[in-house]
C-alpha positions as CSV (number, residue, x, y, z in Angstrom):
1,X,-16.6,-63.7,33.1
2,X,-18.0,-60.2,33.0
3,X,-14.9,-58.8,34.0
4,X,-13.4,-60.5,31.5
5,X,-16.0,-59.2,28.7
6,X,-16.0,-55.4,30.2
7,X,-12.1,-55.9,29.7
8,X,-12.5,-56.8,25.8
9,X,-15.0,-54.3,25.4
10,X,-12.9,-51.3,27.1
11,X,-10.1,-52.9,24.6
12,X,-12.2,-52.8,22.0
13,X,-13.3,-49.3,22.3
14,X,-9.7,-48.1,22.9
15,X,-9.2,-49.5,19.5
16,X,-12.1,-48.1,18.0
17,X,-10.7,-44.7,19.4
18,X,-7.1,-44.9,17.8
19,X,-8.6,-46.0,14.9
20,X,-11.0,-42.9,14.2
21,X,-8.1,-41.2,15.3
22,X,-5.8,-42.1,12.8
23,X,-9.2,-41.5,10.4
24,X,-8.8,-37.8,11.1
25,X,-7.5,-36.3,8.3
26,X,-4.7,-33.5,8.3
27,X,-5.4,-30.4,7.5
28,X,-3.0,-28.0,5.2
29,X,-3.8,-24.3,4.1
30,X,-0.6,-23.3,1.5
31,X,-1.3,-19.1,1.6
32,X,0.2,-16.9,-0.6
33,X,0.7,-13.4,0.1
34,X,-1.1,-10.9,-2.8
35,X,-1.6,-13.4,-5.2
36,X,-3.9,-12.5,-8.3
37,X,-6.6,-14.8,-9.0
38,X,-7.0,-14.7,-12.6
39,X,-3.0,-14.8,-13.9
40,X,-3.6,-18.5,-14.4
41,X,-3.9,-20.8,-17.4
42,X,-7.1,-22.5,-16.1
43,X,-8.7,-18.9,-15.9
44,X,-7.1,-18.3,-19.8
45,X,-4.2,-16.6,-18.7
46,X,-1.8,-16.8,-21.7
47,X,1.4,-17.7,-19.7
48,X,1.4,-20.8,-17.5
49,X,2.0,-19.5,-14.1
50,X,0.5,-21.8,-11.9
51,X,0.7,-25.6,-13.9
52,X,0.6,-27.5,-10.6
53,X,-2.2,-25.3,-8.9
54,X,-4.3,-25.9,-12.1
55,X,-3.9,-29.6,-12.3
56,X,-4.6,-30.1,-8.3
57,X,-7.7,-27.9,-9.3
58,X,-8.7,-30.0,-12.3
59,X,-8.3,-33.4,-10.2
60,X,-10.0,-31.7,-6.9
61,X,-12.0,-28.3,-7.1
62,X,-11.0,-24.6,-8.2
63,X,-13.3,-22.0,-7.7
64,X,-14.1,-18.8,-10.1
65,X,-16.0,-17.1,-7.4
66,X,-13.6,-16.9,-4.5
67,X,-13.1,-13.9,-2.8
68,X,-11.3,-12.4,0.5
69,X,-13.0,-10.7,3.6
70,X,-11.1,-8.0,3.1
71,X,-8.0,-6.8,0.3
72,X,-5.4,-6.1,3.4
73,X,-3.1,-8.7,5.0
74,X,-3.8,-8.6,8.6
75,X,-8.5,-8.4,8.3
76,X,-8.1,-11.4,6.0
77,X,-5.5,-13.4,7.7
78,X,-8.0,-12.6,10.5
79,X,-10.4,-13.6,9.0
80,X,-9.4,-16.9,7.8
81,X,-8.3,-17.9,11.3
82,X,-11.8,-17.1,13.2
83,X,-14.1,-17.6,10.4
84,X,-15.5,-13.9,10.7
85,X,-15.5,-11.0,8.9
86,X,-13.5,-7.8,9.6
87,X,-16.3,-5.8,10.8
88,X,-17.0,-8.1,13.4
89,X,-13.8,-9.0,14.4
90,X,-13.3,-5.2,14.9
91,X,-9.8,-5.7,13.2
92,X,-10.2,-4.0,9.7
93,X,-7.1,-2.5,9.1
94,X,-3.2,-3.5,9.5
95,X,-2.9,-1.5,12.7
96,X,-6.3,-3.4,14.6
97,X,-4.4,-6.8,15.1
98,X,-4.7,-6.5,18.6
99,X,-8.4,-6.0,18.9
100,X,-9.7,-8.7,17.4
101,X,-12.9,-10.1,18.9
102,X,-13.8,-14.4,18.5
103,X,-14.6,-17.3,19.8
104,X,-12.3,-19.7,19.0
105,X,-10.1,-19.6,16.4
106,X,-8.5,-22.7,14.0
107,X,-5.5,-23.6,15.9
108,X,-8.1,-23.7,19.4
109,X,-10.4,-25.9,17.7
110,X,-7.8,-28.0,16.3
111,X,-6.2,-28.6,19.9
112,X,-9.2,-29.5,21.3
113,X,-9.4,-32.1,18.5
114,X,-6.4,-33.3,19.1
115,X,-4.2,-32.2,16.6
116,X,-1.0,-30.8,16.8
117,X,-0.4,-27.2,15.3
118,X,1.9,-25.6,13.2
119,X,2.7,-22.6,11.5
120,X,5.7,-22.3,8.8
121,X,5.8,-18.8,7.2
122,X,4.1,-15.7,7.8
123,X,1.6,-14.8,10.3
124,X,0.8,-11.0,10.4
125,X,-2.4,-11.3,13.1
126,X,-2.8,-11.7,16.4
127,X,-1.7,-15.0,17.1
128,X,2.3,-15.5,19.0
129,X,4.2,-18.6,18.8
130,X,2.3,-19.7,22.3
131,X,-0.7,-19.9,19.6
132,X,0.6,-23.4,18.2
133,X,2.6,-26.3,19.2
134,X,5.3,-25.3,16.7
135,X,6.5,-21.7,15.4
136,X,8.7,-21.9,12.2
137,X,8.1,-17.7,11.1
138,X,9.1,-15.8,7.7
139,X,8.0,-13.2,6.8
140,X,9.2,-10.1,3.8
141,X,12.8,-9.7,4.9
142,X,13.5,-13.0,5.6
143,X,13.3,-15.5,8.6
144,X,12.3,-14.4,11.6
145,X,14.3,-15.2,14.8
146,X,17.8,-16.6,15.8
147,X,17.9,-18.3,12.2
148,X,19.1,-21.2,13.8
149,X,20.5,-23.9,11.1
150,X,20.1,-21.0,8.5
151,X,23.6,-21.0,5.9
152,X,25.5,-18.2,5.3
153,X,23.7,-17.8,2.2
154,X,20.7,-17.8,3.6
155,X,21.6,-14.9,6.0
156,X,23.3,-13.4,2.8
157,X,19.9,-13.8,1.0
158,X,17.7,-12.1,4.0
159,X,20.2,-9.5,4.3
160,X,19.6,-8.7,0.7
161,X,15.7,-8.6,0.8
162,X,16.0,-5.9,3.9
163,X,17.7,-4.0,1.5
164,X,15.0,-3.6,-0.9
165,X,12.7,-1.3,0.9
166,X,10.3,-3.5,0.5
167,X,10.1,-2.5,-2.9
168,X,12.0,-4.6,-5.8
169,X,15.2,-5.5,-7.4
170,X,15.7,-5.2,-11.2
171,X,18.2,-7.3,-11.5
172,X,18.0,-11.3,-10.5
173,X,17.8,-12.1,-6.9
174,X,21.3,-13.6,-5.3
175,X,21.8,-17.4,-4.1
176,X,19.5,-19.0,-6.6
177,X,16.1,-20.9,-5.4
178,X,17.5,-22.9,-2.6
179,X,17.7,-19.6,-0.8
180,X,14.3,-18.0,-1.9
181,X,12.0,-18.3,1.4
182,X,9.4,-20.5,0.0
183,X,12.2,-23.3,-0.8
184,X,13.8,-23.1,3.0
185,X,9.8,-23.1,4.3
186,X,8.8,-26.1,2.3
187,X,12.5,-27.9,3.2
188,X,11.4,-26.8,7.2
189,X,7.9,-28.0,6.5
190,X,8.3,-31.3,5.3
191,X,11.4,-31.8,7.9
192,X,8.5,-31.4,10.7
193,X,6.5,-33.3,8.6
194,X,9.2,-36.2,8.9
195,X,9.7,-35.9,12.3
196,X,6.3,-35.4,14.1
197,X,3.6,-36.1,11.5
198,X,3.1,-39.8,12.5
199,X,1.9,-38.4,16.4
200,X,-1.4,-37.4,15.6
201,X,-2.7,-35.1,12.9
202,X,-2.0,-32.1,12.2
203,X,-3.3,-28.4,11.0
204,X,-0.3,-26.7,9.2
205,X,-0.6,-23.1,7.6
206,X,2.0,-22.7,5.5
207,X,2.2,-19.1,4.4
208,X,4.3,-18.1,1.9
209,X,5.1,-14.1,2.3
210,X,5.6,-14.1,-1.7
211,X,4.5,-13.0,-4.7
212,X,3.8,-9.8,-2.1
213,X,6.7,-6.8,-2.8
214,X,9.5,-6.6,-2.5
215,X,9.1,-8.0,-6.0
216,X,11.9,-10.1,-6.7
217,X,13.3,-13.7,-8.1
218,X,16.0,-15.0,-8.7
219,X,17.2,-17.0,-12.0
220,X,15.1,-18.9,-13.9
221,X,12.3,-17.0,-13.0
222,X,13.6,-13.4,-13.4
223,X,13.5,-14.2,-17.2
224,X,11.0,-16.7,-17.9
225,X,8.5,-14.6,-18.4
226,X,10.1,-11.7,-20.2
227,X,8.9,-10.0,-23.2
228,X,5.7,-13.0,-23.2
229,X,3.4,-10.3,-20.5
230,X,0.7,-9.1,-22.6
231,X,-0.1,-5.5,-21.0
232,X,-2.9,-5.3,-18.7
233,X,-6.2,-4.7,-19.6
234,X,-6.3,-1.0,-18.6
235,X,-3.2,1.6,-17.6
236,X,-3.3,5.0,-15.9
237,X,-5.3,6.7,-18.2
238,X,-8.4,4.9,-16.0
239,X,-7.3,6.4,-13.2
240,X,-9.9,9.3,-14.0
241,X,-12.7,6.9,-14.0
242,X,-11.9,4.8,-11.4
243,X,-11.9,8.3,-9.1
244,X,-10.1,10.0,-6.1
245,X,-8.5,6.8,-4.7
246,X,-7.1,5.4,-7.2
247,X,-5.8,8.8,-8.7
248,X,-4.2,9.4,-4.8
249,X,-2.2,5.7,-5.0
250,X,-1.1,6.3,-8.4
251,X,0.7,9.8,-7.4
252,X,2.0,8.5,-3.8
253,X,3.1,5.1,-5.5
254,X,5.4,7.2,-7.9
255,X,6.7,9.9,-5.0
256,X,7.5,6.7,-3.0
257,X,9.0,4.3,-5.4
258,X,11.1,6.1,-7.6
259,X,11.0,5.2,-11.1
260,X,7.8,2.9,-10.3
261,X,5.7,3.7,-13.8
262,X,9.1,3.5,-15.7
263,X,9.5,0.1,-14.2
264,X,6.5,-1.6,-14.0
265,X,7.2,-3.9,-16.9
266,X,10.2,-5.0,-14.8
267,X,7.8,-5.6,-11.7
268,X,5.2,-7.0,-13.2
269,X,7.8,-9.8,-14.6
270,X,9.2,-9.9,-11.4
271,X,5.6,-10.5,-9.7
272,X,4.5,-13.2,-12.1
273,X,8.2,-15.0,-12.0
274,X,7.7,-15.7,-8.3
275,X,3.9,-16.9,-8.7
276,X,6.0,-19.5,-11.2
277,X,8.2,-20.3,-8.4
278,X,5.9,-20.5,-5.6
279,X,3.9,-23.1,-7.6
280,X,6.9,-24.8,-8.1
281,X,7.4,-25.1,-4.7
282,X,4.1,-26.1,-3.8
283,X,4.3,-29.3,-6.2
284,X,7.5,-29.6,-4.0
285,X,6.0,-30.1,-0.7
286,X,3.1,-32.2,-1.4
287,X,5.6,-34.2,-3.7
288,X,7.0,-34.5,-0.1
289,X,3.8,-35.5,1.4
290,X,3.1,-38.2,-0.8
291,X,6.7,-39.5,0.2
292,X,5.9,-39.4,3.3
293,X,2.9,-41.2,3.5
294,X,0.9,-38.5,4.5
295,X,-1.1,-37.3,1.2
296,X,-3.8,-39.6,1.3
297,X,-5.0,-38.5,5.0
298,X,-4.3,-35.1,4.2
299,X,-6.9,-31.9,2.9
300,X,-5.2,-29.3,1.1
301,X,-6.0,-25.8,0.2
302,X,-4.5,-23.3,-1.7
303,X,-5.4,-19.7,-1.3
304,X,-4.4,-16.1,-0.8
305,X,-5.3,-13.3,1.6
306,X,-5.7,-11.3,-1.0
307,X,-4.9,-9.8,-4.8
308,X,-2.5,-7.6,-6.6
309,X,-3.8,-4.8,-9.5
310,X,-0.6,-6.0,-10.8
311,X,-0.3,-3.4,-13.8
312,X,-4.4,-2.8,-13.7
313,X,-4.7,0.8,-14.0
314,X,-1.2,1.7,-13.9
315,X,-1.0,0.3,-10.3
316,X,0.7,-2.2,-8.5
317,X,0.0,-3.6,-4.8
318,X,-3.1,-3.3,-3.7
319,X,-4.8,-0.6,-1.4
320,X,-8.0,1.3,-3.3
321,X,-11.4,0.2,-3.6
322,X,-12.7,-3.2,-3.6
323,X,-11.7,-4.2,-7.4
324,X,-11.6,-8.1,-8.4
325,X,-8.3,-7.6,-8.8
326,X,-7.7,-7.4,-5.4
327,X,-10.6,-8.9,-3.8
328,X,-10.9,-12.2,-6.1
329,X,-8.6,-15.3,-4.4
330,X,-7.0,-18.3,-5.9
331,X,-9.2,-21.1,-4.1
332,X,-8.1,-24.7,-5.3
333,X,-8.9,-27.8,-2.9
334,X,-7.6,-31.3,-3.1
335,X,-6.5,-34.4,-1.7
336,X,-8.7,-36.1,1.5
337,X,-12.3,-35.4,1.4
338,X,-12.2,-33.7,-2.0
339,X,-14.3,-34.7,-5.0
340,X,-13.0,-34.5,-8.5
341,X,-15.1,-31.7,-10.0
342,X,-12.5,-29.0,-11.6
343,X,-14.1,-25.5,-11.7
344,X,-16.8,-24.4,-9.4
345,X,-19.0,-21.4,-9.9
346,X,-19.9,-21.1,-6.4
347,X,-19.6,-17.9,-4.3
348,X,-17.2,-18.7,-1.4
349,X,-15.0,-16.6,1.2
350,X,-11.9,-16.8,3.2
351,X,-13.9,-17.0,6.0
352,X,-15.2,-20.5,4.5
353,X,-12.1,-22.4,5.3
354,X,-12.1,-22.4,9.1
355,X,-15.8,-23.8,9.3
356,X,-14.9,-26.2,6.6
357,X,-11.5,-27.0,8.5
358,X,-13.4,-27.4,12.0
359,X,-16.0,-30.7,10.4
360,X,-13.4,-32.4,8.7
361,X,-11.4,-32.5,12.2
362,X,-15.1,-33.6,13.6
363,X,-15.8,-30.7,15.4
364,X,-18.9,-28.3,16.0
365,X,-18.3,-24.9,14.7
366,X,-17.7,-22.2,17.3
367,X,-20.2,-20.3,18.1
368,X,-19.7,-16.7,16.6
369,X,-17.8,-18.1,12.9
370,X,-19.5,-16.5,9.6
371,X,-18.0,-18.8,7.4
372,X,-20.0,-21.8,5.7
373,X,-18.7,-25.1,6.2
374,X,-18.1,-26.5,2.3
375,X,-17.3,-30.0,3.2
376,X,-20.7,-31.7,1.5
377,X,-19.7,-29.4,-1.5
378,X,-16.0,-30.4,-1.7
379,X,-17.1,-34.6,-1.1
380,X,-19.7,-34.1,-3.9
381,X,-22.8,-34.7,-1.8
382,X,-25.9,-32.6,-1.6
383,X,-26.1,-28.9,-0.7
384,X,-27.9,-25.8,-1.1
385,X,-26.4,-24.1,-4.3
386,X,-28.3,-21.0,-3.4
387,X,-26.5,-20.5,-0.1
388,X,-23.7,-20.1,-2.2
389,X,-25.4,-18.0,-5.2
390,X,-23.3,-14.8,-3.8
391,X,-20.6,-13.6,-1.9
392,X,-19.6,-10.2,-0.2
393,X,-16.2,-8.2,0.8
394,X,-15.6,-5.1,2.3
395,X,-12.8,-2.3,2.9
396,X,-11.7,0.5,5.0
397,X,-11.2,1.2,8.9
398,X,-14.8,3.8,8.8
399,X,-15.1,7.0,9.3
400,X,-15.3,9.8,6.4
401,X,-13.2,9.7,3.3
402,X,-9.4,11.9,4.2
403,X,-8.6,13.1,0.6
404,X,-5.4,15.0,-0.3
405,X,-7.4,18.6,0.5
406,X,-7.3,17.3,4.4
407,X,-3.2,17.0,4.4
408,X,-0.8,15.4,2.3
409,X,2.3,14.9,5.4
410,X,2.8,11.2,3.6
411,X,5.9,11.1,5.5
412,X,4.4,12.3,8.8
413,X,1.8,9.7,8.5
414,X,4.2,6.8,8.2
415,X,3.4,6.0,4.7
416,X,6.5,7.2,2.6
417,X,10.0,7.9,3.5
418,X,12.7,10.9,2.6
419,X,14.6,8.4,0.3
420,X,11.5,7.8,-1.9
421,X,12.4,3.9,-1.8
422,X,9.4,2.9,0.5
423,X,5.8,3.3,0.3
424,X,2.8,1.6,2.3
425,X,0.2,1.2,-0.1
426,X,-2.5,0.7,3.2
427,X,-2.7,4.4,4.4
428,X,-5.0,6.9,5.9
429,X,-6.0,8.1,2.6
430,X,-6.5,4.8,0.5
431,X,-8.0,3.2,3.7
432,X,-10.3,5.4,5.2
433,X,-14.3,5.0,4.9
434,X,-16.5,2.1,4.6
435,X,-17.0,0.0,1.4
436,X,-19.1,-3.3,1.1
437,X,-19.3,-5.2,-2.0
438,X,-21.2,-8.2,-3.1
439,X,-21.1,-10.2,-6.3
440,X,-23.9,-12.5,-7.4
441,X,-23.4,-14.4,-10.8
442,X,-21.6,-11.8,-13.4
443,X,-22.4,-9.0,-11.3
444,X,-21.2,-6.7,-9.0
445,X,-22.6,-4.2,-6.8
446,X,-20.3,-1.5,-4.6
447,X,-21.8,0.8,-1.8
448,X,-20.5,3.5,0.7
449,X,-21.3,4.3,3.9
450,X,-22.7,7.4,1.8
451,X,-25.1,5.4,-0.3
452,X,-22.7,5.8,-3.7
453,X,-22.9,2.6,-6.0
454,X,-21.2,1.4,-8.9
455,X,-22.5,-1.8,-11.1
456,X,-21.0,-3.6,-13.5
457,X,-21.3,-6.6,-15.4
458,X,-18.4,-8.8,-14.5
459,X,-18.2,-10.8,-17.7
460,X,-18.6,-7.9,-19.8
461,X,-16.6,-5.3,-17.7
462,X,-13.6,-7.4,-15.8
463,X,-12.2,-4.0,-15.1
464,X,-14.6,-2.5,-13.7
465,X,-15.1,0.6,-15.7
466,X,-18.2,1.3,-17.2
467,X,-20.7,1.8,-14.5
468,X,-23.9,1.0,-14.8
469,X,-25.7,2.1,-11.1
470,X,-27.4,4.9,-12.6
471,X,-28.5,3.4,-15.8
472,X,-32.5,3.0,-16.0
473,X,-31.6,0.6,-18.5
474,X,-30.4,-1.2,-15.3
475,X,-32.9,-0.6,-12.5
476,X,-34.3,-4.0,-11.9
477,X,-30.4,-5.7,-11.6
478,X,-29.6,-3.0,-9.4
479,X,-32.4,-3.4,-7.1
480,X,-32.1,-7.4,-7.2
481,X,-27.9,-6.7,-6.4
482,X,-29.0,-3.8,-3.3
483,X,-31.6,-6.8,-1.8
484,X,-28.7,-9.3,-2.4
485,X,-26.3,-6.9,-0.1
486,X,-28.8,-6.1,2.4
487,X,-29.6,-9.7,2.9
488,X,-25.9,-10.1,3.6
489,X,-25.7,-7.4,5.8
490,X,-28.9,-8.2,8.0
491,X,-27.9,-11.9,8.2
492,X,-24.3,-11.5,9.1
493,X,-25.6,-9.8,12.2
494,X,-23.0,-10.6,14.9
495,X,-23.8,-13.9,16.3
496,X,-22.1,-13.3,19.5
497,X,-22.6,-13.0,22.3
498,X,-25.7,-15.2,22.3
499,X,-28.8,-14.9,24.5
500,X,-27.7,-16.1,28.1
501,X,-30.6,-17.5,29.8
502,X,-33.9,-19.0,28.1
503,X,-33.7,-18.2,24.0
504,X,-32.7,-21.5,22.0
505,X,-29.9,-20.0,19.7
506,X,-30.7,-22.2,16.2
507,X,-28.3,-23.0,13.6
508,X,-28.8,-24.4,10.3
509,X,-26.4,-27.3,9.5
510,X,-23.0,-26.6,8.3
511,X,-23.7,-22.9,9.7
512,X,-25.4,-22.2,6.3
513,X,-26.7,-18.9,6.9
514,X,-29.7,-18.6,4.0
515,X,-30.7,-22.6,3.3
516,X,-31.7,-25.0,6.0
């Protein structure tokens, strides 16, 4: 008899065990590549860019106050995966993929959980295809690999984009949407999907290298938007305010892309176009999902790594200062887990989703991850609202500023080529120094690593031009915003490695770092 009974029990368990298994919820991070956060009707942007993003954000959550570790590719990305910031991973530039310093990262967590991994798009860190249990990459050009399957418009299409010098076409992309990456990633996702999403649960990041230049479309999109763009708030004549930097882009941007001010209508359209279609093709895949069977066990989240000044000061890209243009994310969650509450005022970071990722798997967050976990925010259960009262990013690879007195070899330095078709935005001169920013309610405080500030009031001042750091007016404000930024600083202290022998190492839940 007690055999018997120690028999129904082990059965019983194993059953319990499947079924929490199949409990687990999957886990989805849809990443677009130098996406604007405020071209979007829920944020008031005239033209509706993004109508599927906003309704997923209405019937889950969307937050105002999202912002990236860092306004370069390959720190956020980084960041994102390890739940760190760049200092600490010690990869804060596009060139210090290699050294980056963690724990564990998502995909490691997620095995351990049991999940299977995958990656369809863009990755652009430090991860290979031995990094997850399937390896589908894209990236600017194209797809990566032996483009196995691929048609011969497809080929046709990425031999276009390597044509472009990674800098635009002004006239409507070739081979219509079916060719555009982010349709032939969402058809590979959702094949995968089909095929091995019943084995267990999965983690997919599904990065999109788009709306990032070469700024192109193809038809509808190349003219959906034309003649509707109201300008941008500022142009180059801000340039002088906004200082040496910016001043520097502006003049390399035009030696390097011929024609760029002349055309930056034409970009601009071009830019927003493809935010159209990548929303488009979002509703696409999680249309999938649902067909599937999978949406109901299923988290999603969409994000960026990073902005675009996308006409703001006469610029596009990104690659000077730490501006909300380039620094402020698209954050929308839905689906599993997620509590209907539409816009959120809540300070959170690209370094929030791996924590966040790592409970809803059921797992303890690695020892070493920044990041707050959000999921009793996102189920709509109690939390600390002050842990999340402010935020902070930061920019540059240290050391002093390089300014065009120290050299001006652009082409030496890799940045620009004879033909004046390419130019890397991320250089020694736009990237050089230390900048640390945090942003508390409607305002915003910037400091060097030699103690300059700016201040502005966010609502009042979107563009960041009227600075207010040595107002007396503004005193008070600027020494709440300094404390606010030192509090950051002092409590992101690198948690790892932690004390070997003797010293408890304690944690508040959720890895809150301010509220118990």
């Amino acid at each position: 008899m007690n055999n018997i009974v120690k028999a129904s029990l082990a059965a019983l368990s194993i059953g319990q065990a499947v079924s929490l298994n199949a409990q687990k919820p999957n886990f989805v991070i849809m990443m677009t590549d130098q996406q604007r956060a405020d071209l979007t009707e829920r944020e008031g942007y005239p033209l509706d860019l993004t109508p599927f993003a906003d309704r997923m954000g209405q019937e889950g959550a969307w937050f105002s106050h999202a912002y990236t570790s860092c306004p370069a590719s390959a720190p956020a990305r980084i960041s994102m995966l390890t739940g760190r910031f760049p200092r600490y991973t010690r990869a804060d530039s596009n060139h210090n993929i290699d050294d980056a310093f963690f724990g564990k990262d998502l995909f490691t967590v997620a095995k351990e959980a049991g999940y299977q991994t995958i990656l369809v798009g863009k990755n652009h860190t430090y991860m290979t295809k031995e990094s997850a249990d399937w390896w589908i990459p894209f990236n600017h050009l194209g797809e990566e690999g032996p483009k196995d399957g691929a048609s011969d418009e497809d080929r046709g299409f990425d031999e276009f984009l390597g044509k472009t010098s990674f800098y635009a076409s002004m006239k409507p992309s070739p081979y219509g949407v079916e060719h555009q990456i982010p349709y032939r990633m969402v058809t590979k996702a959702l094949e995968w999907i089909k095929e091995h999403g019943e084995e267990k649960p999965f983690v997919m990041i599904l990065s999109f290298p788009e709306p990032h230049n070469p700024y192109q479309v193809c038809e509808p999109y190349f003219s959906m938007f034309d003649g509707k763009i109201p300008p941008a708030r500022t142009d180059s004549t801000a340039l002088d305010i906004k200082g040496e930097k910016f001043r520097q882009l502006y003049t390399m941007m035009g030696k390097g892309h011929k024609g760029f001010s002349e055309n930056i209508d034409r970009l601009r359209a071009n830019y927003m176009g493809m935010i159209r279609l990548l929303d488009d093709q979002m509703e696409r895949f999680v249309d999938g999902v649902k067909a599937l069977g999978e949406y109901d066990s299923t988290t999603f989240v969409i994000t960026s790594d990073h902005g675009d000044y996308a006409g703001e000061y006469g610029l596009m890209k990104k690659g000077a200062g730490v501006v909300d243009a380039i620094t402020r994310i698209p954050m929308v969650w839905f689906g599993n887990g997620v509590a209907k509450s539409g816009e959120r005022a809540d300070h959170i970071s690209i370094v929030d989703i791996m924590p966040t990722a790592c409970e809803k798997m059921g797992m303890e967050i690695p020892q070493g991850v920044q990041g707050r976990s959000l999921t009793e925010m996102l189920a709509g259960r109690n939390y600390p609202a002050e842990e999340f009262s402010s935020i902070i990013s930061e920019a540059g690879f240290g050391g002093q500023y390089i300014t065009k007195e120290d050299r001006t070899d652009y082409i030496k330095e890799g940045s620009m080529r004879k033909n004046g078709l390419f130019f890397d935005e991320l250089n020694t001169w736009s990237q050089s120094g230390t900048i640390s920013m945090v942003r508390k309610g409607d305002w915003k405080l910037v400091m060097d690593m030699h103690g300059k500030g700016e201040l502005y009031n966010m609502k009042k001042d979107p563009s960041e031009m009227n600075n207010l750091f040595g107002s007396k007016k503004y005193l008070e404000k600027k020494a709440e915003m300094m404390q606010e930024l030192l509090k950051w600083e002092i409590g992101l202290n690198d948690p790892i490695p932690v004390p070997r022998h003797r010293y408890h190492f304690k944690r508040y839940d959720h890895n809150y770092l301010f509220a118990e």
